[in-house]
C-alpha positions in Angstrom: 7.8 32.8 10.7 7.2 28.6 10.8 4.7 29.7 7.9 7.7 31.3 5.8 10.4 28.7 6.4 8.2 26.1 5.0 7.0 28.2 1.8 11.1 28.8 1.6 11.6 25.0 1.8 9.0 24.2 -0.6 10.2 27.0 -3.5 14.2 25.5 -2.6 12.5 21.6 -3.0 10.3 22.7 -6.4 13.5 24.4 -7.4 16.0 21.4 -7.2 13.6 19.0 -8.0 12.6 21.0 -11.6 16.3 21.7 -12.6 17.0 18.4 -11.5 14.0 17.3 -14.5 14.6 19.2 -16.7 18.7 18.5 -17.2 17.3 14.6 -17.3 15.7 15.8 -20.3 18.3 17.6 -21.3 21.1 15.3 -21.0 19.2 12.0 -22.2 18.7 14.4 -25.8 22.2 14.9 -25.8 23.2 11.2 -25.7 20.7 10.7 -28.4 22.5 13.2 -30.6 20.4 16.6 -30.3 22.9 19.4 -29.2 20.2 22.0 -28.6 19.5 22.1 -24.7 23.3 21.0 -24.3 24.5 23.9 -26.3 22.0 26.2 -24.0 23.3 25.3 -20.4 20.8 22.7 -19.7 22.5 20.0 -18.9 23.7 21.1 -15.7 22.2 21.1 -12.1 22.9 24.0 -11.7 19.4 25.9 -11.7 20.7 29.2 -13.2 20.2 28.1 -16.8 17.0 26.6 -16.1 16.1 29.7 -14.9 17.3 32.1 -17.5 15.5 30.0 -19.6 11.6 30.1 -17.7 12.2 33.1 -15.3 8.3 33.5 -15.0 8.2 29.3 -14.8 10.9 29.0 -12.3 10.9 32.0 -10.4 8.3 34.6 -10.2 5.1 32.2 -10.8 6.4 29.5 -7.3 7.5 32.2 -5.2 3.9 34.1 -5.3 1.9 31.0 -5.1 3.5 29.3 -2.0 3.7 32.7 -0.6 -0.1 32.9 -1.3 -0.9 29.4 -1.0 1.9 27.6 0.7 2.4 25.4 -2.5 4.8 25.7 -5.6 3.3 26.0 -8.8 5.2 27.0 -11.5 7.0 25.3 -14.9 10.0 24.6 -16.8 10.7 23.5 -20.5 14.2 22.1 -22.1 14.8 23.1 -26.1 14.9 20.6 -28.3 15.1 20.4 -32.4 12.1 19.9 -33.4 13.6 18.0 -36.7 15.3 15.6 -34.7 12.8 14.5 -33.2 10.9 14.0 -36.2 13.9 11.6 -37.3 14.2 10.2 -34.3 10.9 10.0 -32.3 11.8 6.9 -30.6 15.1 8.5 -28.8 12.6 11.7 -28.2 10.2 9.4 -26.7 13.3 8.6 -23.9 13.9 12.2 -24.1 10.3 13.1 -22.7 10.5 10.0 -20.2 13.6 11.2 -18.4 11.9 14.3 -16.6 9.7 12.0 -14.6 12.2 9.1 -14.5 14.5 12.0 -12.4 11.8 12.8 -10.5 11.2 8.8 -9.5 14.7 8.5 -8.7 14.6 11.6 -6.5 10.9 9.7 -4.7 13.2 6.7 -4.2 16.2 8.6 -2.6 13.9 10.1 -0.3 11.9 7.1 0.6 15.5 5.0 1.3 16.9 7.8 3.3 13.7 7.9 5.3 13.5 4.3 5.9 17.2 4.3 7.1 16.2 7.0 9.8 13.3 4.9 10.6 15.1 1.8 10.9 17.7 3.8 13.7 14.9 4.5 15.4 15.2 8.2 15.0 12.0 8.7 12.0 9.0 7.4 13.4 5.2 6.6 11.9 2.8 9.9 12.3 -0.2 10.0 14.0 -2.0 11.8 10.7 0.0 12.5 7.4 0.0 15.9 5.9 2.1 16.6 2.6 5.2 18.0 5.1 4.7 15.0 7.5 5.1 12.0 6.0 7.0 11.0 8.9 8.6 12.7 12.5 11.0 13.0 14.0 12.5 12.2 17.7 14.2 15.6 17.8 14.4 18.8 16.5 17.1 18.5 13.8 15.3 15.0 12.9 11.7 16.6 12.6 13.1 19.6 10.6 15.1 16.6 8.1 11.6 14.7 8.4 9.6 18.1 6.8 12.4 17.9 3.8 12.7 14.5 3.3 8.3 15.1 3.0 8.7 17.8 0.7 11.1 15.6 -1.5 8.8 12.5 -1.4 5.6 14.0 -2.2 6.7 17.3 -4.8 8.8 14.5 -6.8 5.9 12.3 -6.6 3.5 15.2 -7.8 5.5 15.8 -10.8 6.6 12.3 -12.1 2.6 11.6 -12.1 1.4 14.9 -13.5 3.8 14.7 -16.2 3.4 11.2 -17.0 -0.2 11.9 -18.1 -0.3 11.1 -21.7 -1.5 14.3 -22.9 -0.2 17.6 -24.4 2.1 19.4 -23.6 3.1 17.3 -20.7 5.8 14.6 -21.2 3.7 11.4 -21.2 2.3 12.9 -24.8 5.8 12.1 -26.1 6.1 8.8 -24.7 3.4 7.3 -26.7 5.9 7.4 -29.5 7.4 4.4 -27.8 4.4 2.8 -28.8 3.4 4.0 -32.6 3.8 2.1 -35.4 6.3 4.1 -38.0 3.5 5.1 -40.1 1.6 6.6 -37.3 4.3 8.9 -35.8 4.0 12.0 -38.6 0.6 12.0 -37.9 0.4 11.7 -34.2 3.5 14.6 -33.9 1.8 16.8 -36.2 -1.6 16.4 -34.2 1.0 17.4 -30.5 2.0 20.7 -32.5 -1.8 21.5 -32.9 -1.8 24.9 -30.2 -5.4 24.0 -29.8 -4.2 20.4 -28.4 -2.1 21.8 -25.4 -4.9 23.7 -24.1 -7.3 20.8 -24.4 -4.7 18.7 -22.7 -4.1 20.7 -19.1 -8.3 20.6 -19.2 -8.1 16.6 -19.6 -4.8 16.4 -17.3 -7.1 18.7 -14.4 -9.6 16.1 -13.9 -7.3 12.6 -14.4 -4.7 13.8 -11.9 -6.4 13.9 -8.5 -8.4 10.6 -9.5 -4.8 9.1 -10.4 -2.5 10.7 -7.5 -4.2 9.5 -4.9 -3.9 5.4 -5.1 -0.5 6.3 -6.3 0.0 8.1 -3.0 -1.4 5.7 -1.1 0.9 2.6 -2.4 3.7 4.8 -1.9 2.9 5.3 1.3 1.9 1.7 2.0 5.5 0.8 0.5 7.1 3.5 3.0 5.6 2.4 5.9 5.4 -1.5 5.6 
């Protein structure tokens, strides 16, 4: 049963955190002037939307795999017009940003509210970390808040690194916009629209994201604790 509350924890953490990135996406396109994911529902917290949207993504694919392997994996994805952001690749270059940015903010919430408990004595220092024990707690309802709070801290930590790689299809590939010259954008979109790219890119983004999580992890950590 502990087994199954935890899988349920981490599908309800995955879930909040992804509609929670994607409506970043969604809402930082719409103050840029594309209409598209604001005219679909996405820029809402509320996960139904998101959902409709990547049933498989956000529903089916996470619930079988932490139920298999007592870890989300799944995805999500925010329309866009492809036209605007050929117009305006610098705003789509925030556009591809915010997804991890809401992720960040959601590693900092968790990190504050877990340094709080800490400091009232009732979050304490484990004797060995695991990815739901980033800290404990000195009672039942604070060890249960201590698994969450873990969950938060290291999913939203997961997916803000991940997505930041700058590779295709993920979001970092649109961020290098931000750092084009105006005569290299056409070509450089053109090349992200390439189906062959994509593929390629989850290969590259495989091997880079355990050699880049982990010192990533580790500062966090180091920031946490100290």
């Amino acid at each position: 049963m502990d087994q199954l509350v935890l899988a349920f924890g981490w599908y309800l953490v995955f879930l909040f955190s992804t509609t929670c990135h994607e409506a970043a996406h969604a809402w930082v396109a719409q103050l840029g002037g594309d209409l598209t994911a604001y005219e679909g529902g996405q820029v809402s917290l509320d996960p139904r939307p998101h959902m409709r949207r990547e049933p498989w993504g956000m529903v089916i694919l996470p619930l079988i795999s932490v139920l298999m392997f007592g870890w989300p994996f799944g995805f999500a994805s925010t329309p866009y017009d492809p036209f605007w952001t050929r117009r305006y690749p610098r705003r789509a270059a925030w556009m591809s940003l915010a997804g991890p940015a809401a992720n960040l903010l959601l590693v900092a919430a968790a990190g504050l509210t877990m340094r709080f408990g800490m400091s009232l004595g009732y979050l304490q220092v484990p004797s060995y970390f695991t990815f739901t024990r980033v800290l404990t707690g000195t009672s039942e309802f604070w060890t249960s808040l201590a698994v969450l709070l873990s969950m938060l801290f290291i999913l939203n930590l997961i997916l803000a690194v991940f997505n930041l790689l700058p590779v295709p299809p993920l979001d970092g590939s649109g961020a290098v916009l931000l750092f084009l010259r105006e005569d290299q954008v056409a070509s450089y979109q053109n090349l992200l629209r390439h189906p062959l790219m994509s593929v390629l890119g989850l290969f590259v983004a495989w091997y880079l994201f355990n050699p880049l999580l982990w010192p990533v992890l580790r500062t966090a950590l180091h920031l946490l604790y100290f």
